[in-house]
Residue frames as qw, qx, qy, qz and C-alpha x, y, z in Angstrom:
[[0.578, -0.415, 0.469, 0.524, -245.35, 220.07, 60.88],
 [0.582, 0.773, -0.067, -0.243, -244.15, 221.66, 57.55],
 [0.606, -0.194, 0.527, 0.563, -241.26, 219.74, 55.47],
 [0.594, 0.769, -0.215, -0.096, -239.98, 221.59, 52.34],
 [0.641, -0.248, 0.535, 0.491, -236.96, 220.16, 50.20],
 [0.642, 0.584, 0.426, 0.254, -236.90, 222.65, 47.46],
 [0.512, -0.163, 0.287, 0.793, -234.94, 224.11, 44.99],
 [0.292, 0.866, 0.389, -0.117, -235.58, 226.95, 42.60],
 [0.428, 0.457, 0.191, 0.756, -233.56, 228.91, 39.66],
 [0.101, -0.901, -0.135, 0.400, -233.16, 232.79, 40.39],
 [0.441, 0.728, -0.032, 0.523, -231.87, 235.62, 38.45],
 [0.461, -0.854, -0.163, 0.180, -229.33, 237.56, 40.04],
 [0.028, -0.970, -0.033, 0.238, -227.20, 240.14, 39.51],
 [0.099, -0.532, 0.785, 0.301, -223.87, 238.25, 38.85],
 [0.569, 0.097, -0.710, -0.403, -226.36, 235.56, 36.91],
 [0.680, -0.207, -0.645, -0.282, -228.09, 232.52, 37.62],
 [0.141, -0.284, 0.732, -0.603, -228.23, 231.17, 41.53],
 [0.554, -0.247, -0.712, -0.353, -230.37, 228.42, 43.07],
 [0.494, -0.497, 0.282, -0.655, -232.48, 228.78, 46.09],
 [0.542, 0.013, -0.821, 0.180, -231.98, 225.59, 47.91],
 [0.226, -0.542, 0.286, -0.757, -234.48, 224.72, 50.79],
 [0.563, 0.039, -0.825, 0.015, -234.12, 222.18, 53.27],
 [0.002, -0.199, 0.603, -0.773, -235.82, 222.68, 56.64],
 [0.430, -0.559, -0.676, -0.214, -239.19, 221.60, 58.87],
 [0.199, -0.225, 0.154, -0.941, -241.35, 223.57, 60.82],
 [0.102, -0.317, -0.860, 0.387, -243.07, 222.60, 64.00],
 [0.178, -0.757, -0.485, -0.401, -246.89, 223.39, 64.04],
 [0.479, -0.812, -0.312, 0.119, -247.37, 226.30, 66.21],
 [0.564, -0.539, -0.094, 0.619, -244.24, 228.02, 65.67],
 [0.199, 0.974, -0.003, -0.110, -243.09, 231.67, 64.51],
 [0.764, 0.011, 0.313, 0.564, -240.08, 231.73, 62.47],
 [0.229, 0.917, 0.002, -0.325, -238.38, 234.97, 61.28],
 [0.796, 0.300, 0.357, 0.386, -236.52, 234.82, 57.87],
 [0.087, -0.931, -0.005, 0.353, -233.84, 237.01, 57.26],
 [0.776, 0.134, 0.476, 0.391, -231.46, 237.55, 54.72],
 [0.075, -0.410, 0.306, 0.856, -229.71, 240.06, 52.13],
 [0.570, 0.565, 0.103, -0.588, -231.89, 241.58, 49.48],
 [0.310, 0.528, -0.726, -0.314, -231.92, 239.34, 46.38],
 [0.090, 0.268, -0.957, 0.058, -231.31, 236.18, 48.14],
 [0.284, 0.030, -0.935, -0.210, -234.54, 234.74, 48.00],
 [0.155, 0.022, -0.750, 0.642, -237.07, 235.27, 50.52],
 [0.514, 0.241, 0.416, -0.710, -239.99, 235.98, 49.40],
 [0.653, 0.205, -0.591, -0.427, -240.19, 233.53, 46.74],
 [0.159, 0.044, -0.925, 0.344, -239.60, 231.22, 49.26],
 [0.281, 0.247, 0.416, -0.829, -243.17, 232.36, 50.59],
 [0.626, 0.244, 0.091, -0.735, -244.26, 232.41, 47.68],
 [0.349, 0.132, -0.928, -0.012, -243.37, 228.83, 46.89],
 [0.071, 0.169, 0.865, -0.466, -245.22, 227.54, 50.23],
 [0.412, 0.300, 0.459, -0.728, -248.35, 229.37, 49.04],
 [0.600, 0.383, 0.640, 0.289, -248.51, 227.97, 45.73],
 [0.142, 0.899, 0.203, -0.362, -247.88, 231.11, 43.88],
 [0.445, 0.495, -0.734, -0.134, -244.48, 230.32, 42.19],
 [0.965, 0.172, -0.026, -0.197, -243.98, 227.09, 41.23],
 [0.381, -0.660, 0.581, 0.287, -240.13, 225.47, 42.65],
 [0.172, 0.647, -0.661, -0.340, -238.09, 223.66, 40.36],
 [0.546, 0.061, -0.819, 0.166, -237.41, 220.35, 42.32],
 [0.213, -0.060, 0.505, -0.835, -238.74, 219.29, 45.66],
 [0.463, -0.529, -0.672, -0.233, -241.84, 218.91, 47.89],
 [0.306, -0.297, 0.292, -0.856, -243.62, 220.80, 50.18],
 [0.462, -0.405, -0.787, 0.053, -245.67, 218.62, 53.02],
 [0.366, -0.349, 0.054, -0.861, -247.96, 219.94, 55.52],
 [0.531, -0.251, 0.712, -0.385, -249.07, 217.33, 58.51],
 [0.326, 0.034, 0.926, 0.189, -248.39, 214.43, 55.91],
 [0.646, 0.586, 0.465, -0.149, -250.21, 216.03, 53.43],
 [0.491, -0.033, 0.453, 0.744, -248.17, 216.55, 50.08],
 [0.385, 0.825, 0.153, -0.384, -249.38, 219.96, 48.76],
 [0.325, 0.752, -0.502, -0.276, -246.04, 220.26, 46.17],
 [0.787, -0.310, 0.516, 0.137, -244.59, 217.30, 44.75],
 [0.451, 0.551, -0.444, -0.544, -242.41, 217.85, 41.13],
 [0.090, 0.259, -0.948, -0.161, -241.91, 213.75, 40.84],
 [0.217, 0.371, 0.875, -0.224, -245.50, 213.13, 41.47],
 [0.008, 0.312, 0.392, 0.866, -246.70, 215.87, 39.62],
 [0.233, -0.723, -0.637, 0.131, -248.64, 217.27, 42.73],
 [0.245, -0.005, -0.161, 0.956, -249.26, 220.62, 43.10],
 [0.082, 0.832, 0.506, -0.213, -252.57, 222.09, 45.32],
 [0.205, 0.612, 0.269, 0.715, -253.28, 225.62, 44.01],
 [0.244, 0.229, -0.507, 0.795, -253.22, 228.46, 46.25],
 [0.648, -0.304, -0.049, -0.697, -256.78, 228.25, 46.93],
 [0.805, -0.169, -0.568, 0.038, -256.43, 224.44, 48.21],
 [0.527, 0.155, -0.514, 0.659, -253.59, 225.45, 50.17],
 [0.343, -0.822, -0.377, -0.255, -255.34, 228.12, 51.97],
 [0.601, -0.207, -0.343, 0.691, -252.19, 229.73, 53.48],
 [0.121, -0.968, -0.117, 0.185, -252.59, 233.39, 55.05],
 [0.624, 0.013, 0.156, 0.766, -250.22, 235.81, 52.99],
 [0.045, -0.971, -0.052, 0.229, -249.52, 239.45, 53.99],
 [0.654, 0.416, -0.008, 0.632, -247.68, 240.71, 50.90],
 [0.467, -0.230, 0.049, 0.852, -245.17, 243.73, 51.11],
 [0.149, -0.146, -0.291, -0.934, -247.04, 246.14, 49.02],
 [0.360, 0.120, 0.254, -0.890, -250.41, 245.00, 50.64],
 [0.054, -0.124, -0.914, -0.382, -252.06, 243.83, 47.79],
 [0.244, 0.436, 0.518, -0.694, -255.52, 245.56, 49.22],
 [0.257, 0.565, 0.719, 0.313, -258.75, 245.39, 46.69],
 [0.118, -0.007, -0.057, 0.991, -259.06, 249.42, 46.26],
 [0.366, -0.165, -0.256, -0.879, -262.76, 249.46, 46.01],
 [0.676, -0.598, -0.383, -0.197, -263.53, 247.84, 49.10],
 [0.157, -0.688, 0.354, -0.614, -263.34, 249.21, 52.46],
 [0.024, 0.414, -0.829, 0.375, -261.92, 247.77, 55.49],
 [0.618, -0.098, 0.538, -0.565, -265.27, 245.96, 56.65],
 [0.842, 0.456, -0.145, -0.248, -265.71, 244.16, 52.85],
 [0.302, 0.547, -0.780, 0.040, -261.97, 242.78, 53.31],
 [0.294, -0.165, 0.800, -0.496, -262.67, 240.96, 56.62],
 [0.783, 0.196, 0.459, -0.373, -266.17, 239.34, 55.65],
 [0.684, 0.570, -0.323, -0.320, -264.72, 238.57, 51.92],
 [0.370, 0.348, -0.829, 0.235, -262.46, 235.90, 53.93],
 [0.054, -0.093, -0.932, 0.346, -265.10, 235.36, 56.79],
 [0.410, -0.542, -0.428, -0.596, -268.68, 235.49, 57.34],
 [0.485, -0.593, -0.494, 0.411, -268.47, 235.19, 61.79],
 [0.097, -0.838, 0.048, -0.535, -269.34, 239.07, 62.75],
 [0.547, -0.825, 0.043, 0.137, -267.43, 238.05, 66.18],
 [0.724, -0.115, 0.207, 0.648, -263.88, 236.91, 64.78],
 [0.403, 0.583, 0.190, 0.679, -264.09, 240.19, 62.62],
 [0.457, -0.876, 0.027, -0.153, -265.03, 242.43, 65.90],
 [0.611, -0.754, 0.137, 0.199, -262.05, 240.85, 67.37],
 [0.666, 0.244, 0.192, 0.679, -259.86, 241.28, 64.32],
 [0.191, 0.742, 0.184, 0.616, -260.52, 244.95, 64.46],
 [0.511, -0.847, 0.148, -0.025, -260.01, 245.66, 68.05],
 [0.825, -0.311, 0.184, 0.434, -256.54, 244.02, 67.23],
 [0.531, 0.345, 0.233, 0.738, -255.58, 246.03, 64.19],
 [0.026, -0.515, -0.265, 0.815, -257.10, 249.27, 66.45],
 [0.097, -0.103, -0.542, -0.829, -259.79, 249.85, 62.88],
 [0.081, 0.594, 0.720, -0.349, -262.94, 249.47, 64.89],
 [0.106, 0.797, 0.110, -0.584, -263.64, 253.45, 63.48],
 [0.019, 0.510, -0.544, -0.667, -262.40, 252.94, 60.20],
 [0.582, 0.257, 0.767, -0.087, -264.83, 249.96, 58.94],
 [0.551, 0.734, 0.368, -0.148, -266.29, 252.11, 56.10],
 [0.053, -0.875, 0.212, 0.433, -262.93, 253.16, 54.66],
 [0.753, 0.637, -0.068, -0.151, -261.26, 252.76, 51.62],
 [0.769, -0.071, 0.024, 0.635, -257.60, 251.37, 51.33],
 [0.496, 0.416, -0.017, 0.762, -256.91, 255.50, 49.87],
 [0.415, -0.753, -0.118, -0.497, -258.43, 256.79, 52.75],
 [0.820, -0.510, 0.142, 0.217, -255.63, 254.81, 55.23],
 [0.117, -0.856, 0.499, 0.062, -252.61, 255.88, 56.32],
 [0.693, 0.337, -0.618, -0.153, -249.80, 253.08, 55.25],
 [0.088, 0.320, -0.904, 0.270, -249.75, 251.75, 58.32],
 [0.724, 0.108, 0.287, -0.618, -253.44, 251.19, 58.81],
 [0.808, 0.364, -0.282, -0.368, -253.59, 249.85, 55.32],
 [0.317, 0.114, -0.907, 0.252, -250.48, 246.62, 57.00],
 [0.278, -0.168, 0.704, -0.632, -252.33, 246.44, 59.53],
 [0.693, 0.356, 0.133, -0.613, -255.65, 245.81, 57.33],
 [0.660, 0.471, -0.492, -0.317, -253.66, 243.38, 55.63],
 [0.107, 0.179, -0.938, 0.278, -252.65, 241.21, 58.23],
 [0.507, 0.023, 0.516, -0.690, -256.15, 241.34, 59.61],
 [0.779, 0.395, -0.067, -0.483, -257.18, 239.70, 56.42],
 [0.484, 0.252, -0.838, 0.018, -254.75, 236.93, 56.02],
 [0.081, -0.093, 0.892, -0.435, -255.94, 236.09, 59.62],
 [0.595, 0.088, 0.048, -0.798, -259.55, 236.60, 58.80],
 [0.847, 0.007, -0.338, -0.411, -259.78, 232.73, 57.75],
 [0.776, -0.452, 0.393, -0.200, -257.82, 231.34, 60.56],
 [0.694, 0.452, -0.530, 0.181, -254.73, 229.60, 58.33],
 [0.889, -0.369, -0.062, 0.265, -252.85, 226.81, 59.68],
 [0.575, -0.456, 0.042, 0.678, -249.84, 228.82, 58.39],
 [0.082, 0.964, 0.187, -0.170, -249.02, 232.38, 57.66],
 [0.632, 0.280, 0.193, 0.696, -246.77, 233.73, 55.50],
 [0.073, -0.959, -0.121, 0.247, -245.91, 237.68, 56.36],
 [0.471, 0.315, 0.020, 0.823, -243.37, 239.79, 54.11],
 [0.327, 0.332, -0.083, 0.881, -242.27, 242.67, 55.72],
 [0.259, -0.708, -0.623, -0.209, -245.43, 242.60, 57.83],
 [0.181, -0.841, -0.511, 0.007, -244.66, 245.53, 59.74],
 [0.529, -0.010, 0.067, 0.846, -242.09, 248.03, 58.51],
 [0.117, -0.612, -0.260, -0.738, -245.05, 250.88, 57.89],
 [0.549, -0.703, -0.448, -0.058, -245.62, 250.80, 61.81],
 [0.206, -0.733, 0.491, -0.424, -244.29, 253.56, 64.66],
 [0.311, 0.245, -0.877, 0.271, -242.62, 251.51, 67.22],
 [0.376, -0.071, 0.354, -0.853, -245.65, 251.82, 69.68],
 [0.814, 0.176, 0.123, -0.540, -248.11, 250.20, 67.55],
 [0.667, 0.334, -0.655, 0.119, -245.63, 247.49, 66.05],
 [0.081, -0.311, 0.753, -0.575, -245.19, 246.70, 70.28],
 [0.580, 0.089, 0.471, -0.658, -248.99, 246.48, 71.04],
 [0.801, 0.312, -0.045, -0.509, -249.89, 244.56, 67.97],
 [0.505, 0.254, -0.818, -0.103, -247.07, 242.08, 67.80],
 [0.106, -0.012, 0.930, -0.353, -248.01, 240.65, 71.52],
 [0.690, 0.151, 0.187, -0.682, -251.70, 240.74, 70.26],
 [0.684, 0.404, -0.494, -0.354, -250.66, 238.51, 67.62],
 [0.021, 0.277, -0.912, 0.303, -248.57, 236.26, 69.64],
 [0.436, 0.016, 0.552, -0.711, -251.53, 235.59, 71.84],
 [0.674, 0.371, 0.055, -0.637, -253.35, 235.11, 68.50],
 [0.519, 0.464, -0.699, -0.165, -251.05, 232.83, 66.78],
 [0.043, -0.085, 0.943, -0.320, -250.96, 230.60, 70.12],
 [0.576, 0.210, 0.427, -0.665, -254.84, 230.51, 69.99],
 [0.776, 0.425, -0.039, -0.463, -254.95, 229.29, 66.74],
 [0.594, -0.442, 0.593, 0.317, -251.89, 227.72, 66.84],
 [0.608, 0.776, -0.164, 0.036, -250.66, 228.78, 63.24],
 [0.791, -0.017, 0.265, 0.551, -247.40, 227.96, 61.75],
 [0.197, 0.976, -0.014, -0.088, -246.34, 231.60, 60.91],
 [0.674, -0.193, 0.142, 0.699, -243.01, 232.42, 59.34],
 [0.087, 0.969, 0.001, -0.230, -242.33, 236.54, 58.94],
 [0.634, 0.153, -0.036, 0.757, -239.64, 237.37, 56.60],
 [0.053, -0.989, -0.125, 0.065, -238.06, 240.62, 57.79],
 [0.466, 0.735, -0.141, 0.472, -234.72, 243.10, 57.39],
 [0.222, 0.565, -0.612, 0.507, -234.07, 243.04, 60.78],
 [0.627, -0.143, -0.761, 0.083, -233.62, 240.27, 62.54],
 [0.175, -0.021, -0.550, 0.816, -233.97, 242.27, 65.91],
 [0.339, -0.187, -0.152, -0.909, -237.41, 243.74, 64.86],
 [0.775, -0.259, -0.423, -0.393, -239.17, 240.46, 66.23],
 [0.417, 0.175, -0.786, 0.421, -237.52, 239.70, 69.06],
 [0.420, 0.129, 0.413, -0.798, -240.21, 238.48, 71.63],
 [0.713, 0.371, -0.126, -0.581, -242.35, 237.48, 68.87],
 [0.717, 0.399, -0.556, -0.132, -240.46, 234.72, 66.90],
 [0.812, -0.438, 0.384, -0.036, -239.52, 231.68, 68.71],
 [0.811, 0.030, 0.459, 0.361, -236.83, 230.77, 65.60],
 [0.129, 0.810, -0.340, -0.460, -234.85, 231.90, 63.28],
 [0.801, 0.271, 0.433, 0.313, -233.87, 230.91, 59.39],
 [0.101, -0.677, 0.336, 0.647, -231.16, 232.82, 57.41],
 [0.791, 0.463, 0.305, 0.260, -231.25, 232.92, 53.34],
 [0.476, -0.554, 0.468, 0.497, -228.00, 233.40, 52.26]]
């Protein structure tokens, strides 16, 4: 179970605005976050991973308190260990697709069967500039999963994909997310793109 209760300042176009979040998340489930540009959604993410830093609030995790601003708790994003597939990637350019996967694990089977999921079995020795942009999402989810996080944080995780491979690889994931039973929430732009996938839905307004 995740509880957040937090708040957070934003800039925004007509000035100031506060991101108010009040909501809990059952272990094991997929949540897609949608919402008009602006309004907040991937800070929200990056709030949970310890990366910004809310206002007000707390952030719990099966009755552990990773954020608290009145206790002055706050793991770092290494404690926290959450899987996060950013929006731009975020890929280390000068290592190739096998060096991501072991730099988060050291088991040579979980990385076999991360690569038969992201279809990169043939691409091991490549370079992020040497993948097409959907390879390179694909290579980024593989690596947020690569340490098996209780919960996953995905922006935009698959807007670089034909519809084909964005089919075959979300029901891999499913499959994968129930195996590991992760706490995944995906913001995306259209709330239809997961349908099948998510088992909830959260709107920022």
């Amino acid at each position: 179970m995740i509880t957040i209760a937090i708040e957070k300042d934003l800039k925004a176009y007509q000035g100031k605005r506060t991101l108010e979040i009040n909501r809990e998340f059952l272990a094991g489930s997929i949540t897609n976050i949608y919402g008009p540009s602006g309004s907040g959604k991937t800070t929200f993410l990056k709030m949970i991973a310890g990366l910004v830093i809310p206002d007000n609030g707390s952030i719990k995790v099966d009755d552990i308190v990773w954020f608290d601003k009145s206790q002055n708790i706050n793991f770092s994003p290494q404690k926290r260990m959450a899987g996060f597939v950013f929006q731009d990637y975020a890929l280390f350019p000068n290592m190739n697709v096998q060096q991501h996967l072991e730099y988060a694990t050291n088991s040579t089977e979980w990385i076999k069967k991360l690569l038969a999921i992201g279809k990169l079995e043939t691409l091991t020795n490549h370079k992020p500039e040497y993948l097409s942009g959907g390879q390179q999402q694909r290579l980024a989810i593989l690596r947020a999963l690569a340490v098996k996080p209780k919960i996953l944080l995905m922006d935009e995780p698959f807007s670089g994909l034909d519809p084909e491979m964005k089919s075959a690889l979300t029901q891999d994931l499913k499959n994968l997310f129930n195996e590991l039973r992760t706490t995944v929430l995906i913001v995306s732009h259209n709330p239809l793109e997961l349908a099948g996938l998510a088992n909830a839905e959260m709107v920022i307004a």
